[in-house]
N, C-alpha and C positions, 0 to 999 in steps of 0.2 A: 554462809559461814556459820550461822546462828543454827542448821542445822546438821552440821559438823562438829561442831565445838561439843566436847563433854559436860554432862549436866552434872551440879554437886554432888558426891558421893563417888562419883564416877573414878576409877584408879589413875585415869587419866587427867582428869579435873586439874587438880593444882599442878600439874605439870604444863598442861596448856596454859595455864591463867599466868605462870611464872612469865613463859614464853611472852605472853602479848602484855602483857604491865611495862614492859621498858618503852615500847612505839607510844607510848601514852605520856609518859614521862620524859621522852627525849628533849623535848622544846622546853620545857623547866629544867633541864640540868645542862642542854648548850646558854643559856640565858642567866642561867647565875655563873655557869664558868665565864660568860661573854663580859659580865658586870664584876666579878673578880678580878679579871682580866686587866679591864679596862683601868680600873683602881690602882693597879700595880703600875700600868704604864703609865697615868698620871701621876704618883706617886717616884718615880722612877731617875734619878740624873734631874732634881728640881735645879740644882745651881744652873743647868743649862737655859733656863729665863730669859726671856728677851727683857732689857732694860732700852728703852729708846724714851722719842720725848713723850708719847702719849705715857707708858706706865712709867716715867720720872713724875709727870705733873702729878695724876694721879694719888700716886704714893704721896709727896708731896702736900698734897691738899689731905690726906685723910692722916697727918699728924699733926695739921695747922689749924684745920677746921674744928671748931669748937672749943678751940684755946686760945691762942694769938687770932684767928679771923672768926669771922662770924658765919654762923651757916648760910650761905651762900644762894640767891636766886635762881640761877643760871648754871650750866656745868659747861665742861669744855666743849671748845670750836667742832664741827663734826667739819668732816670732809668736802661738805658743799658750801661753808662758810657760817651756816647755823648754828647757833648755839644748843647743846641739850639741856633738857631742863634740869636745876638743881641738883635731884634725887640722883643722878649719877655719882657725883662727889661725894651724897650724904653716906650714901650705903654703902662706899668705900671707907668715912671715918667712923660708923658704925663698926663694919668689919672689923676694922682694927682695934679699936679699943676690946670689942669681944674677947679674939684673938689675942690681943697682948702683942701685936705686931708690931715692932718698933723698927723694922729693917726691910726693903725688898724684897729678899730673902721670907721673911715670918709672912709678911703680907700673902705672897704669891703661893705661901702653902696655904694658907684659909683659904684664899679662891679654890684651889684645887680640893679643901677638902668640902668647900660647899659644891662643887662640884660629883663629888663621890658621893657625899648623900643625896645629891638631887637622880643620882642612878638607883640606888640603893632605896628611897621613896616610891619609884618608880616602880620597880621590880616587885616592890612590896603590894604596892595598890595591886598590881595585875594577876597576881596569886592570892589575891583576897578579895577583891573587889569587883573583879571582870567573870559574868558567868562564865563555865568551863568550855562552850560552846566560841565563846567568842575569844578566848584568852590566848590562844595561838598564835594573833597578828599581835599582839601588846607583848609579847615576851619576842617575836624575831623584833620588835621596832625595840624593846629594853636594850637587845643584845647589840644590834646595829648602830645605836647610839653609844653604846658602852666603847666598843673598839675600832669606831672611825677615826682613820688617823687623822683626819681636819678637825675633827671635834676637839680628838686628847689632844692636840697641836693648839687650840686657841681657850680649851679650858685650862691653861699651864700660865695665864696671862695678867697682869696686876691691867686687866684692862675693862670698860664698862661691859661689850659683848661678852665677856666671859664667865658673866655672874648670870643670865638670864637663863641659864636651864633647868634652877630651880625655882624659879618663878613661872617658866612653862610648863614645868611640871603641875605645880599648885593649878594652876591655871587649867590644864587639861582634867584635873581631879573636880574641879570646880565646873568645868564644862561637859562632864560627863553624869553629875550630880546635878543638874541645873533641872529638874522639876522636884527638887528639894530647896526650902529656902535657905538651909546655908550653901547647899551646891551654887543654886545661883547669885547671892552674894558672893562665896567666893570669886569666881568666875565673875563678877563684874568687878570687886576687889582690886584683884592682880589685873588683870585685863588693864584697868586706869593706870597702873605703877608700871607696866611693862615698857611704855611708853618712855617713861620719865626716867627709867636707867637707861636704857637705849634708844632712838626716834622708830629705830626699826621694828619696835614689839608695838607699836601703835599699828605696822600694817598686818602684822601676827592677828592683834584682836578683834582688829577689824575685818580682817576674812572671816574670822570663826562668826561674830555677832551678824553680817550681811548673809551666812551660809544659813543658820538658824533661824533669820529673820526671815527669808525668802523658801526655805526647805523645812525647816523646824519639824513642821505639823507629819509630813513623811505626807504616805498616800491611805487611800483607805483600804488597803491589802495590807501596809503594811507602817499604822501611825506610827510616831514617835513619842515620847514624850513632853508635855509641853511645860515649856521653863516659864518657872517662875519671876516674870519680869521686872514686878515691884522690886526684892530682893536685889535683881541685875543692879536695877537704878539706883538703891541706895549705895549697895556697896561702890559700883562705879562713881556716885556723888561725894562720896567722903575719900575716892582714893585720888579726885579731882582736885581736890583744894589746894594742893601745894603746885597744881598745872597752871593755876593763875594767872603767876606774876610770866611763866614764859608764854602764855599767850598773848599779853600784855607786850610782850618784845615781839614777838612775830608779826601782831600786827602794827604798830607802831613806831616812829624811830630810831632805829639804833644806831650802834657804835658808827654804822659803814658808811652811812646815809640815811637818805627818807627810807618810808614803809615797804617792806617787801611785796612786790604783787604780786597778785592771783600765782602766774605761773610761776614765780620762785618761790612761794610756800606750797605749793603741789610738789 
């Protein structure tokens, strides 16, 4: 092709070069339509909400906490009977006071619009920060997330699952940047919090850090960079402190009974 193609000067030149500029540019303009997109239909018939009893409590707890109750140890019952750590409830009456959210309604659009920047972040890092070589799978994965109808269906939600995609975001930006020391602070940062809004982002971090620990280095064809692990451990140690008191419940007595064993905390 390279010796086809017209050289500058050539009358042909910037007709060809017209020609092949758009196959270059396709995957950045389906990828910001995919995240415009997406934006719209989160944004789109909000009154339709699910209100049930997890996003009653929720809501709930993030107009009571830090007024009438105190901020709270523990967060709501998850589905195995476990309790989640605090931080689920906190970042809900955070939200809200941000927001100004004084109704299910107000509440459920701030999810959705922390939602919309957490694409919007996304899309940004990857046209800026991903060299051009590799940016191709980071904008079909921007656009794939943008307009999955399961994703825009649970990011519409006054519920814990629904605030973690810009936490994984952060988190990915921080584990892509991890032989820099705030990359990998970040990245151990979020990694510790992901947990504590949801039980599920504790199995998220912990594939990434067991993936890096065990593969990290690459091969000698072709190393990796290697993460700055100090960094990892502080920021995972400060984002640990509020984990405390629910490991404290985990493994000790609770409401239900004695201590939960081995295999009902796995």
């Amino acid at each position: 092709r390279e010796s086809t193609f017209p050289q500058p000067g050539h009358p042909e030149y910037r007709r060809a070069a017209f020609r092949m500029k758009p196959a270059r540019y396709v995957p950045i303009l389906l990828a910001v339509l995919a995240v415009a997109l997406g934006i719209a239909l989160r944004l789109t018939w909000v009154t339709d909400m699910e209100y049930k009893g997890d996003e009653r409590f929720m809501f709930d707890r993030s107009q009571h906490v830090g007024r009438e109750e105190a901020w709270p140890e523990l967060g709501m019952e998850s589905g195995v009977g476990t309790r989640n750590p605090g931080m689920s409830i906190w970042f809900f009456a955070v939200l809200a006071r941000v927001f100004g959210a004084t109704t299910p309604l107000s509440l459920d659009r701030a999810v959705i619009l922390l939602n919309c920047g957490a694409l919007v972040v996304l899309a940004f890092f990857a046209l800026r920060s991903v060299p051009e070589e590799e940016r191709e799978p980071w904008l079909w994965a921007t656009a794939l997330a943008a307009v999955n109808p399961i994703a825009i269906y649970l990011q519409r939600k006054i519920w814990a699952q629904s605030v973690l995609p810009l936490f994984c975001v952060l988190f990915l930006i921080g584990f892509r940047r991890r032989d820099r020391y705030w990359g990998a602070f970040l990245w151990g940062l979020i990694g510790a919090a992901l947990g504590q809004v949801h039980m599920s982002g504790f199995f998220f971090a912990a594939g990434f850090f067991l993936w890096d620990a065990v593969l990290g280095r690459g091969t000698k064809e072709a190393p990796r960079p290697r993460a700055k692990w100090i960094a990892w451990v502080v920021g995972s140690s400060i984002a640990s402190i509020p984990l405390i008191p629910w490991i404290k419940y985990v493994l000790g007595p609770h409401e239900k009974g004695p201590p939960y064993s081995w295999n009902e905390v796995l």
